[in-house]
PABAKOL-314562 format. One record per residue (C-alpha): residue in three letters; chain; residue number from 1; y, z, x. Coordinates in nm, 4 decimals. Each point is the difference from the previous one (the first is absolute). Layout:
! PABAKOL-314562
R   residu   chaine   num         py         pz         px
R      ALA        A   NUM          Y          Z          X
...
! end
This chain:
! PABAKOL-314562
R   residu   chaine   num         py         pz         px
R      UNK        A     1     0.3368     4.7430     0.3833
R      UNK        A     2    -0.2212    -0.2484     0.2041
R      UNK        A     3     0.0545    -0.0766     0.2960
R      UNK        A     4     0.1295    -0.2998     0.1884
R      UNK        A     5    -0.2450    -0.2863     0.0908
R      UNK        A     6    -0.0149     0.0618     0.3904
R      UNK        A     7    -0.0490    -0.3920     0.0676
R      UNK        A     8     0.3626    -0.0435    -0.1752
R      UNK        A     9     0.1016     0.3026     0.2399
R      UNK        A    10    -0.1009    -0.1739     0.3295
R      UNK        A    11     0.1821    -0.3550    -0.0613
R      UNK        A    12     0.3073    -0.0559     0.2051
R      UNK        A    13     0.3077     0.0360    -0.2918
R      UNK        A    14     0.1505    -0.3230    -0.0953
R      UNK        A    15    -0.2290    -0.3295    -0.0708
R      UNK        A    16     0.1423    -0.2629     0.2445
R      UNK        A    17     0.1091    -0.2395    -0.2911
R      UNK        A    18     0.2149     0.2389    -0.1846
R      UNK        A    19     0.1522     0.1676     0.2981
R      UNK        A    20     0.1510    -0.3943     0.1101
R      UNK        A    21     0.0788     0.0019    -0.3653
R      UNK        A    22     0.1974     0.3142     0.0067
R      UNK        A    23     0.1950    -0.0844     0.3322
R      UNK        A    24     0.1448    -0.3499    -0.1517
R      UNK        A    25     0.0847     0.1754    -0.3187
R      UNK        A    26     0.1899     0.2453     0.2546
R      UNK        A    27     0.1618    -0.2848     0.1983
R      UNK        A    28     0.0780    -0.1948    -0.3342
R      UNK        A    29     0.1910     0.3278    -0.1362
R      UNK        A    30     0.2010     0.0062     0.3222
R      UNK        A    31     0.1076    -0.3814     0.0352
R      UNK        A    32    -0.0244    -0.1395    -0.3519
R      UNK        A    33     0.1958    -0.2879     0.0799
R      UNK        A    34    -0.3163    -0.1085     0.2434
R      UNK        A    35    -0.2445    -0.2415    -0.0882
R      UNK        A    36    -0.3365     0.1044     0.0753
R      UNK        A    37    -0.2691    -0.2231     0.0920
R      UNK        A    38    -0.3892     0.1398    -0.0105
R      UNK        A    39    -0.2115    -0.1091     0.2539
R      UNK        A    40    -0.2440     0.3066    -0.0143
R      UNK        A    41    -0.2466     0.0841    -0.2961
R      UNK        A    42    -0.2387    -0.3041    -0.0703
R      UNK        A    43     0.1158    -0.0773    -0.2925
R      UNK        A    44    -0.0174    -0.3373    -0.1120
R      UNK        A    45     0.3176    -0.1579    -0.1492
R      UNK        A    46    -0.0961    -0.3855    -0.1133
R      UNK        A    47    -0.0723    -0.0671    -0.3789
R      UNK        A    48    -0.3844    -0.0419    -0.0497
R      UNK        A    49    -0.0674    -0.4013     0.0103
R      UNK        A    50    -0.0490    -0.1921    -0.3762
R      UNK        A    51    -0.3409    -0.0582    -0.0053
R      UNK        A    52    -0.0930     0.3738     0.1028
R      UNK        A    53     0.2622     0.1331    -0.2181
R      UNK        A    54    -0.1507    -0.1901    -0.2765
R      UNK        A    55    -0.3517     0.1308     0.0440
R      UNK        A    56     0.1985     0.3474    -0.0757
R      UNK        A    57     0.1453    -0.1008    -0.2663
R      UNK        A    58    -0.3112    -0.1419    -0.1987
R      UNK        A    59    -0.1672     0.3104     0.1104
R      UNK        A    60     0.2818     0.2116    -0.2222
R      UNK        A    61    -0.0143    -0.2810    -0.2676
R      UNK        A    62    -0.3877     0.0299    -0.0334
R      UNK        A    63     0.0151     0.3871    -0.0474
R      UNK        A    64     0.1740    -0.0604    -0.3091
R      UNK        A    65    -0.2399    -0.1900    -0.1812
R      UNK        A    66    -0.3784     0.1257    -0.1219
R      UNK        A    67    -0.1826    -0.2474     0.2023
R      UNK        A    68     0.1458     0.0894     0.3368
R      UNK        A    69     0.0761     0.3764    -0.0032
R      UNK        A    70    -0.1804     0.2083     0.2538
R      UNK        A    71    -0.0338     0.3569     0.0921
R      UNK        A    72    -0.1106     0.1862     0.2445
R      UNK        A    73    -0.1313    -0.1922     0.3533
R      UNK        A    74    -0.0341     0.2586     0.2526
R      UNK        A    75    -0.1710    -0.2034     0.2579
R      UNK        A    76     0.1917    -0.2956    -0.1265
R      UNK        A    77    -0.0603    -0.3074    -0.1897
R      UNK        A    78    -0.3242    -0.2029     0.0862
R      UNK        A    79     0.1501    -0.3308     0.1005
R      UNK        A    80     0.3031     0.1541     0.2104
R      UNK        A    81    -0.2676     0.1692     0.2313
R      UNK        A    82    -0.1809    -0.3203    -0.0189
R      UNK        A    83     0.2975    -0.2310     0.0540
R      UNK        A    84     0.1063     0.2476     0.3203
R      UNK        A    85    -0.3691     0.0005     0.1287
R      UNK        A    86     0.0499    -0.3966     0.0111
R      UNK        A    87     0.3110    -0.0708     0.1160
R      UNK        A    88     0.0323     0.2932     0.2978
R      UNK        A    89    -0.3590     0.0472     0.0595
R      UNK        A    90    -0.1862    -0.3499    -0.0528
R      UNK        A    91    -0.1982     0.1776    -0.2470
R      UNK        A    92    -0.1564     0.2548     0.2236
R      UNK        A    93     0.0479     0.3068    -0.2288
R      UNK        A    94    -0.1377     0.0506    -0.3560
R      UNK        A    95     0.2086     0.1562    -0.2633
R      UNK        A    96    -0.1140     0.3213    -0.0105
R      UNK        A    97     0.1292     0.0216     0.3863
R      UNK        A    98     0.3274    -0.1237    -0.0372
R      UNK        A    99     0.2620     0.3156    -0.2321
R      UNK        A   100     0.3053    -0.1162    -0.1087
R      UNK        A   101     0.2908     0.2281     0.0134
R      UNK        A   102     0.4069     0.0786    -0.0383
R      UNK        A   103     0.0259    -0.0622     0.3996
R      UNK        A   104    -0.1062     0.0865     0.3369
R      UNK        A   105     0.1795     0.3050     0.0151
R      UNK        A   106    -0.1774     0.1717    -0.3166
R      UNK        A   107    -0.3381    -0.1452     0.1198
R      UNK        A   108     0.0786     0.1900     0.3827
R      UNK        A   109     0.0762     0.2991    -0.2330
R      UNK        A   110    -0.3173    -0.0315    -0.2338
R      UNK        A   111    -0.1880    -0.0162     0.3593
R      UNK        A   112     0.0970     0.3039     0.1183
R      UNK        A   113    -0.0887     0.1387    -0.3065
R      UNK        A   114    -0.3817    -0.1068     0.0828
R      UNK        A   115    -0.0244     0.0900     0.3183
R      UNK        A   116     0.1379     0.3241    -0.0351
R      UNK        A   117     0.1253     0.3031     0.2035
R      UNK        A   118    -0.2608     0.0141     0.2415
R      UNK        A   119     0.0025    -0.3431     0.1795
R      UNK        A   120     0.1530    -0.0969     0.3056
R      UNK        A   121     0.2336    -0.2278     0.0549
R      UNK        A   122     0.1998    -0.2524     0.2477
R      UNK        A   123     0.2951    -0.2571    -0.0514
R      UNK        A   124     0.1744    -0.2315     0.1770
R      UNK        A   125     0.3869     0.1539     0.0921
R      UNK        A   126     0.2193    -0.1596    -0.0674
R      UNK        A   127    -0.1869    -0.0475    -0.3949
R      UNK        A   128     0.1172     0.0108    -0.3700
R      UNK        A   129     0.0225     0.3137    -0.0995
R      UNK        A   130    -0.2117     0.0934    -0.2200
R      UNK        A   131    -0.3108    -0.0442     0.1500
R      UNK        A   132     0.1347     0.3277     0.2228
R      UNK        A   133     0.1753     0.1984    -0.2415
R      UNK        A   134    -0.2345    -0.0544    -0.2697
R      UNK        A   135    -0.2948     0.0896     0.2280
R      UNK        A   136     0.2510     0.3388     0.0163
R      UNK        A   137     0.0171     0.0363    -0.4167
R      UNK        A   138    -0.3768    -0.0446     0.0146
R      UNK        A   139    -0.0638     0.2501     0.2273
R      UNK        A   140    -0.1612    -0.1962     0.2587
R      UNK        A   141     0.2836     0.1064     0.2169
R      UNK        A   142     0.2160     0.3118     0.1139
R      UNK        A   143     0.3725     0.1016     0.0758
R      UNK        A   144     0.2480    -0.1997     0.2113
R      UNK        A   145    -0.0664     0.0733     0.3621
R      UNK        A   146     0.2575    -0.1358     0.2305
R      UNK        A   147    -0.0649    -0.3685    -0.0339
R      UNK        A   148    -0.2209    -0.0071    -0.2826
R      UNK        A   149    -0.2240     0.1432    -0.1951
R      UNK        A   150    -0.2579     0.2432     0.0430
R      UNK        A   151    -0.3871    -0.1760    -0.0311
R      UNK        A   152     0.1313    -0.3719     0.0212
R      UNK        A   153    -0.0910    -0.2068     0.2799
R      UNK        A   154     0.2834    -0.2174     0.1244
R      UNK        A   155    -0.0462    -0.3637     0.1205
R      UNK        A   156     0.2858    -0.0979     0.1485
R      UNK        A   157     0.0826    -0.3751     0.0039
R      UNK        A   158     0.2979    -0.1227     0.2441
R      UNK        A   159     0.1574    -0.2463     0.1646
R      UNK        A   160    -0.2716     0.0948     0.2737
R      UNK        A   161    -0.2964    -0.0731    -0.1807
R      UNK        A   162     0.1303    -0.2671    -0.1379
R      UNK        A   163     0.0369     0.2072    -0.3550
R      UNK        A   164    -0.4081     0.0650    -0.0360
R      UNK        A   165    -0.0839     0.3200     0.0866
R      UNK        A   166    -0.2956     0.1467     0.2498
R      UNK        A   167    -0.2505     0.0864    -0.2356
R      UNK        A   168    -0.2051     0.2659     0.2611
R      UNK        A   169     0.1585     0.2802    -0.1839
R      UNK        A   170    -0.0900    -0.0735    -0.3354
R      UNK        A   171    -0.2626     0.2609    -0.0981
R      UNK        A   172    -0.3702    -0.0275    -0.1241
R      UNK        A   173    -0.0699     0.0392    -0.3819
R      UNK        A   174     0.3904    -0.0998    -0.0920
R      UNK        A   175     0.2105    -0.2093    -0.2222
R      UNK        A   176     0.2121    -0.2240     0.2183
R      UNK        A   177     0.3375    -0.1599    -0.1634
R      UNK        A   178     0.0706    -0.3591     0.0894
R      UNK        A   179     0.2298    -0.2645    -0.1172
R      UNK        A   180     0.0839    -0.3185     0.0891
R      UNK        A   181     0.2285    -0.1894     0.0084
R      UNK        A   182     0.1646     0.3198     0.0793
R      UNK        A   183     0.2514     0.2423    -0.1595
R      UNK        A   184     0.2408     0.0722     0.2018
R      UNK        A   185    -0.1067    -0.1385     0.2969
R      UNK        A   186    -0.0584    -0.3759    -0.1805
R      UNK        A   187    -0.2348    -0.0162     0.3143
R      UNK        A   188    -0.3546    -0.2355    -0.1132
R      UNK        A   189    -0.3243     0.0611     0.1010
R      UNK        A   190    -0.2061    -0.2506     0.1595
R      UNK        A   191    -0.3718    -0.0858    -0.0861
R      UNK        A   192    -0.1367     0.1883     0.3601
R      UNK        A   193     0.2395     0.2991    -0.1192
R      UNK        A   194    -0.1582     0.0295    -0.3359
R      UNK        A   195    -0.3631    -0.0333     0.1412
R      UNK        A   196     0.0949     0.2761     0.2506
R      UNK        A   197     0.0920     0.2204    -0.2756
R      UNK        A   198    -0.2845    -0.0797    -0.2207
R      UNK        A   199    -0.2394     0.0635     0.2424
R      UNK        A   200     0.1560     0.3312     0.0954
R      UNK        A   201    -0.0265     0.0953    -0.3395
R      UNK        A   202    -0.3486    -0.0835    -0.0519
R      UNK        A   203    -0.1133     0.1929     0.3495
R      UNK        A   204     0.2079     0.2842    -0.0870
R      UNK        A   205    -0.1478     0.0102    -0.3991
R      UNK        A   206     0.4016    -0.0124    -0.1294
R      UNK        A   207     0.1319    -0.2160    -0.2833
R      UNK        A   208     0.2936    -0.1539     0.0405
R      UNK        A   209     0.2496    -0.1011    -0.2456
R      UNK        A   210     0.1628    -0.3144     0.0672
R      UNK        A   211     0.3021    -0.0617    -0.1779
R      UNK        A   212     0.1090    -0.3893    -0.0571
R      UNK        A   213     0.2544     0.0023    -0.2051
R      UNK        A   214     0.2379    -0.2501     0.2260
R      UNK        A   215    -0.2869    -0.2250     0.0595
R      UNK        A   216     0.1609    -0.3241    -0.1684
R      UNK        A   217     0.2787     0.0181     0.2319
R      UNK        A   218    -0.2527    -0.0813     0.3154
R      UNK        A   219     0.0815    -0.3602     0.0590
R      UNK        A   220    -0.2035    -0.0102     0.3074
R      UNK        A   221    -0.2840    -0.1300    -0.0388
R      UNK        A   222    -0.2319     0.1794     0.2669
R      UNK        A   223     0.0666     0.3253    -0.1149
R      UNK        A   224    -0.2281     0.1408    -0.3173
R      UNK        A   225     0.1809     0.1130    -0.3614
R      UNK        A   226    -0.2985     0.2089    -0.1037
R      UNK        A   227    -0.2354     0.2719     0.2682
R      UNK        A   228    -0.2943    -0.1929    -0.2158
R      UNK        A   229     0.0373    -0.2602     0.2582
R      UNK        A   230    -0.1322     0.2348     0.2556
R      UNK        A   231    -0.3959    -0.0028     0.0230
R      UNK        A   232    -0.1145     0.3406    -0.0995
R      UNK        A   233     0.3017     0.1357    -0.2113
R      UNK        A   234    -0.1773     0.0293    -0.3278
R      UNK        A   235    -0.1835     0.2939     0.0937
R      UNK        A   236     0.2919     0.1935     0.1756
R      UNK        A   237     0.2931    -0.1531    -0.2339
R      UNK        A   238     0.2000     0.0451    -0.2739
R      UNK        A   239     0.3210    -0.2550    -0.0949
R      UNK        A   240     0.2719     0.0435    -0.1233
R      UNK        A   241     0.2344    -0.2997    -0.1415
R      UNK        A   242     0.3219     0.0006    -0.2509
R      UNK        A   243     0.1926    -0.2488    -0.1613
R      UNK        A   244     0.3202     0.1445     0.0580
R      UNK        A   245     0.1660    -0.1487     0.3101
R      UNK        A   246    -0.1820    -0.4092    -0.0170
R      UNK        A   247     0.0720    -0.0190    -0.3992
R      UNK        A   248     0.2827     0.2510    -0.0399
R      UNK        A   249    -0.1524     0.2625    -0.2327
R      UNK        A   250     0.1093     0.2775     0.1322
R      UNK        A   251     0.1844     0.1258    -0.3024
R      UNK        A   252    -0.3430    -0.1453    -0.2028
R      UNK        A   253    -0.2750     0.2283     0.2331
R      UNK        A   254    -0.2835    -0.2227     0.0459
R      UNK        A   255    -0.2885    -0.0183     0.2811
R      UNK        A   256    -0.3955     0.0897     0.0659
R      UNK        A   257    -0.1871     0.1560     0.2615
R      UNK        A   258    -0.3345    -0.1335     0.1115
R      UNK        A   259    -0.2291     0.2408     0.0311
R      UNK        A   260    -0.3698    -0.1660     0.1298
R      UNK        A   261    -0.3401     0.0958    -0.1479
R      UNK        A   262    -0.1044     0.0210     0.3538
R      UNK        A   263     0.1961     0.2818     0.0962
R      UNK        A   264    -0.1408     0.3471     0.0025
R      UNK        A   265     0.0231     0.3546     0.0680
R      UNK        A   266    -0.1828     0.1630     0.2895
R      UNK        A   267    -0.2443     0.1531    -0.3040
R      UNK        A   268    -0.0628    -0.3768    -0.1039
R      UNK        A   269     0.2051     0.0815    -0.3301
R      UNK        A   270     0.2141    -0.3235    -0.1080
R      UNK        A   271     0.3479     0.0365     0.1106
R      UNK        A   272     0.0812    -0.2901    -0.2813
R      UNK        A   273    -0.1613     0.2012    -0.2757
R      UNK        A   274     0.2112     0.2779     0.0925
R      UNK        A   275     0.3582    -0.2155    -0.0134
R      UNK        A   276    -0.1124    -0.1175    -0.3015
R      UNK        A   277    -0.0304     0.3759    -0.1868
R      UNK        A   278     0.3521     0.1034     0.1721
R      UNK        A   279     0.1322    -0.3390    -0.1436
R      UNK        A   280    -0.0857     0.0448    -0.3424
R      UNK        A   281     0.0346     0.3494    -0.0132
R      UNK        A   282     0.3486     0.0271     0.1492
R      UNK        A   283     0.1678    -0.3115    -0.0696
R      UNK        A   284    -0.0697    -0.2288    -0.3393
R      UNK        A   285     0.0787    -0.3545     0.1463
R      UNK        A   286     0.3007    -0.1945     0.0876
R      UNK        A   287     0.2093    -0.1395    -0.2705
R      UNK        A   288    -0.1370    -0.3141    -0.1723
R      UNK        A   289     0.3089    -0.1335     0.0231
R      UNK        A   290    -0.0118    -0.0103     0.3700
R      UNK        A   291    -0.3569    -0.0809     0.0339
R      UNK        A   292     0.0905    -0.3334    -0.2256
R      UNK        A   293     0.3089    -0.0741     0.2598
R      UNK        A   294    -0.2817     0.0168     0.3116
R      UNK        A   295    -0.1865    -0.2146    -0.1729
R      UNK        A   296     0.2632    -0.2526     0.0186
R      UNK        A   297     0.0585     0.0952     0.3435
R      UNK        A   298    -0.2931    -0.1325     0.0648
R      UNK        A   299    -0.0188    -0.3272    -0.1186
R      UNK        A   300     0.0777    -0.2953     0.1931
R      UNK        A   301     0.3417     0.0220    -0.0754
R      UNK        A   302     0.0624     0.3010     0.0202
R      UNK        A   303    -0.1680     0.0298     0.3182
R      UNK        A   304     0.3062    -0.2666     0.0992
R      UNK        A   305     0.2686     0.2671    -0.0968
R      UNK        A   306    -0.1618     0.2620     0.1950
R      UNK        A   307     0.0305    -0.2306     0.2800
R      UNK        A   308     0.3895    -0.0972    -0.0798
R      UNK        A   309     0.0920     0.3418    -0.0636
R      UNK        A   310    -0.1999     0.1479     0.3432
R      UNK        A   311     0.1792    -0.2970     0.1621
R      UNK        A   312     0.3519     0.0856    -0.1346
R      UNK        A   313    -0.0554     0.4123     0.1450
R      UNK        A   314    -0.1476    -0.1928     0.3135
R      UNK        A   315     0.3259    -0.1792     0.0505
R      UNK        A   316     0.1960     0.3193    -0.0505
R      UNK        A   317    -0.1991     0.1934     0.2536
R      UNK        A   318     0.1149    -0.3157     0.2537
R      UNK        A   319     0.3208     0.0391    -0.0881
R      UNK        A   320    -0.0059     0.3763     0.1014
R      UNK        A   321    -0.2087    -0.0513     0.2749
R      UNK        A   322     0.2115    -0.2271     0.1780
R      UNK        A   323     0.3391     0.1764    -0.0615
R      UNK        A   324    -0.1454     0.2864     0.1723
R      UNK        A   325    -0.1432    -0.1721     0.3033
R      UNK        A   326     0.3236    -0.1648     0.0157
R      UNK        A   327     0.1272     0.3744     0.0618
R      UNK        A   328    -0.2862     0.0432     0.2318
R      UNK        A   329    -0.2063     0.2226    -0.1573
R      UNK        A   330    -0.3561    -0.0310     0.0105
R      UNK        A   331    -0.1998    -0.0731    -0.3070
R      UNK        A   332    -0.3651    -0.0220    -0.1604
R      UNK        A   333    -0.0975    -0.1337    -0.2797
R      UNK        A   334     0.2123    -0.2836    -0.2098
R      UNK        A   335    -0.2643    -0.2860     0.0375
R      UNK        A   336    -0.2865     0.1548    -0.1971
R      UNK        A   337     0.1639     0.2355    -0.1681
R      UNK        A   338     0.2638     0.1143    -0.2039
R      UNK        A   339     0.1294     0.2666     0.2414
R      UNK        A   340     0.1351     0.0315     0.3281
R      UNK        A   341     0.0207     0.3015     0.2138
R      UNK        A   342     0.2771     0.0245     0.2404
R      UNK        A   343     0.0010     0.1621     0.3321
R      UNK        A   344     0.3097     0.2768     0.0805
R      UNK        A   345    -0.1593     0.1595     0.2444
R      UNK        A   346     0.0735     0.3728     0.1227
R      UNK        A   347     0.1676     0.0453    -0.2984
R      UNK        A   348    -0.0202     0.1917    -0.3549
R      UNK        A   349    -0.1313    -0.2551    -0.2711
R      UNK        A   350     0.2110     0.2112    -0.2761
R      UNK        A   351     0.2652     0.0102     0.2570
R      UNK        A   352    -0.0057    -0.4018     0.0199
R      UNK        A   353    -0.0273    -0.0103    -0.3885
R      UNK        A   354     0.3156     0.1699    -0.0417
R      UNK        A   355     0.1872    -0.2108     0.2533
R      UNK        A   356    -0.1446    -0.3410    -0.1753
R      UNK        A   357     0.1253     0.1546    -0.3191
R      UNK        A   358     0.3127     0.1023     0.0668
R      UNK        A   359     0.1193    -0.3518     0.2134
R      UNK        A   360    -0.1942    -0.2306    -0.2099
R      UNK        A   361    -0.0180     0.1544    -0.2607
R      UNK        A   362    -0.3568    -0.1100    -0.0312
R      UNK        A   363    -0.3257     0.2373    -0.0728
R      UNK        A   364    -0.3378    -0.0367     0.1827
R      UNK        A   365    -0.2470     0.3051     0.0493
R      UNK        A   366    -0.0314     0.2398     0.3180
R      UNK        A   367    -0.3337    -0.1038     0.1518
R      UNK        A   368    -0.0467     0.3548     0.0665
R      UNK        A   369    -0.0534     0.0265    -0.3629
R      UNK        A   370    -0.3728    -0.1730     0.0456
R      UNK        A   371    -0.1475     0.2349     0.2833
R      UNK        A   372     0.0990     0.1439     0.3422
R      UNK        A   373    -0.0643    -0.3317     0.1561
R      UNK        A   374     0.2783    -0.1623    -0.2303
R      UNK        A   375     0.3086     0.2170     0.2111
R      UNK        A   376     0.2273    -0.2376     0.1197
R      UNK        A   377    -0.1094    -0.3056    -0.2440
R      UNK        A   378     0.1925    -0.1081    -0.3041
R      UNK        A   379    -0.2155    -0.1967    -0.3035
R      UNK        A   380     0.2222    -0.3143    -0.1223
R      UNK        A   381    -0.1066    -0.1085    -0.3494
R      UNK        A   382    -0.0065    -0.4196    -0.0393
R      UNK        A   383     0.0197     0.1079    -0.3983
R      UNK        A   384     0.3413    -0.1097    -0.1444
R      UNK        A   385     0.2082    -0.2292    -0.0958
R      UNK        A   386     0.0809    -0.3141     0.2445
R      UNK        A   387     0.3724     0.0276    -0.0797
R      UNK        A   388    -0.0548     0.4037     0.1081
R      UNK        A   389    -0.2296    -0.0725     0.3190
R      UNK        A   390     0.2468    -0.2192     0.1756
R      UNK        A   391     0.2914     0.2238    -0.0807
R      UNK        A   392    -0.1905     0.3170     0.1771
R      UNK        A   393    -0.1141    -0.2451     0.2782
R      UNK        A   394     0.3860    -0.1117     0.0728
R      UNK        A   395     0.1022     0.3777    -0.0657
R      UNK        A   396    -0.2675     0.1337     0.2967
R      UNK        A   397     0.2180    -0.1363     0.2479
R      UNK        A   398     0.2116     0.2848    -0.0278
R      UNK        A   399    -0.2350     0.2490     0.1675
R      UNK        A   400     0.1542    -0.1890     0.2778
R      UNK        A   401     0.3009     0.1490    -0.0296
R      UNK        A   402     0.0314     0.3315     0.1893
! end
């Protein structure tokens, strides 16, 4: 019999999703009378808007007739990559450097993929999972040691930093993780940030994946929605975008990843050639379905519903924001993002999840779930129902009670 795949080996037991999942399903069985409220996964809970749901809809209708059935599109249709070039990138990027795919999270995956075992690597902490434990699966990391993971350089990003990280550490000749606005944290980078980081990339010869996919909830205007913004990030950058949270696909799996001609390997070889192979040899497109649906999220009118339904999750995050400075606990994020991260410090973030379950009745996630540097944080999700936000928010007064 083979033997197990030592990557799989090394990973910490227990995804974080699916371990919050398992602890409600335990608290449900418990109290079944008890009316849970989920403020934790991003999921997103609003009905896509008319026109965007219509644009799916036509794209189902079409596959049913001779004239507008379509196969295979494993880089993804033509005029979606041109349409996403446009509107995001004022036409910057030609097709053939924009990949459309079922979401962020597979395109992270499909990454790791092509930079394989060997490479170094450093990500913000507190940071979406993934970019950490599948750097683990790849192999481009070892065992849990301690407070993380063996080969994976930890930027930490607090309340003393102001939530961007010191970026000294980050070694030469590595892939660095970044998102913004970011998850947890729902901390935003500023335009001198991202040129910091840029430029530390470049110097040290790394590539950095920036991941964007809460970019339509930025309502400030000073503060940049793509790394393209930043002079010099074509030839150290890579994108990546979804439709998921601004257009509420995440059940449909649709986004792209911007991969520039410019960038290269130390060789010289074409890093976008290479994505370009691993996406059509692993992966055979997104669903033309979906692809027909961002099309419509596109238009002008459904670029209006992106902005009504980023507003609605906006208001939400508010909502939570202020019922828990009300209680005096410090907060980031809420303005620009869909997330805030609350401060209990000295204590156990599962420790604090528990207690918020079991008085409120209300699930959130442990920050410690998103790094070392998440201890002592809890992630509040904006994505709900309004009827459901301001019930948790009148409910978290009673972690007053002693």
């Amino acid at each position: 019999m083979i033997k197990r795949n030592k990557n799989i080996a090394n990973i910490k037991a227990g995804y974080l999703f699916p371990e919050i999942a398992r602890r409600r399903r335990e608290y449900a069985t418990a109290h079944p009378e008890a009316k849970i409220i989920s403020l934790g996964v991003g999921n997103t809970t609003e009905p896509i808007l008319p026109h965007i749901n219509a644009g799916l809809v036509e794209g189902a209708r079409r596959l049913g007739t001779v004239e507008g059935y379509s196969g295979y599109q494993d880089e993804g249709l033509p005029e979606l990559r041109e349409k996403i070039s446009s509107v995001f990138y004022g036409g910057k990027f030609s097709i053939d450097e924009i990949f459309i795919s079922d979401g962020a999270k597979c395109d992270i995956g499909r990454l790791q993929l092509l930079f394989g075992a060997g490479v170094k690597v450093a990500a913000q902490d507190p940071s979406y999972p993934v970019y950490v434990d599948g750097s683990v699966l790849a192999g481009a990391a070892g065992g849990w040691k301690g407070k993380g993971y063996a080969g994976i350089t930890y930027l930490p990003c607090t309340a003393s930093n102001n939530y961007f990280p010191d970026l000294a550490p980050i070694p030469k000749n590595s892939v660095i993780y970044f998102c913004s606005p970011n998850n947890p944290t729902g901390a935003t980078a500023n335009k001198s940030q991202l040129a910091s980081l840029v430029d530390v990339a470049v110097r040290k010869n790394c590539i950095l994946i920036f991941d964007a996919a809460y970019a339509e909830f930025i309502r400030d205007a000073s503060l940049p929605k793509s790394i393209f913004e930043i002079d010099g990030a074509t030839s150290c950058a890579i994108e990546v975008n979804s439709f998921s949270k601004p257009a509420g696909f995440t059940g449909v799996r649709l986004g792209w990843s911007v991969v520039p001609k410019a960038l290269k390997y130390a060789g010289g070889e074409s890093v976008n050639a290479d994505w370009s192979r691993i996406a059509s040899t692993v992966f055979n497109g997104a669903s033309n379905i979906a692809q027909a649906g961002g099309l419509a999220a596109l238009d002008p009118e459904g670029l209006k519903e992106i902005r009504a339904l980023t507003d609605f999750y906006l208001g939400n995050a508010k909502l939570i924001r202020d019922a828990l400075q009300k209680l005096k606990i410090n907060c980031e994020g809420g303005d620009n993002s869909p997330y805030i991260w609350a401060h209990f410090p000295g204590r156990d973030s599962w420790e604090v999840f528990s207690e918020i379950l079991e008085k409120c009745q209300v699930v959130t996630t442990p920050g410690a779930g998103f790094g070392p540097a998440g201890q002592g944080f809890i992630r509040f999700s904006a994505f709900g129902h309004r009827a459901d936000v301001e019930e948790a928010c009148t409910r978290l007064e009673k972690l007053l009670d002693k």
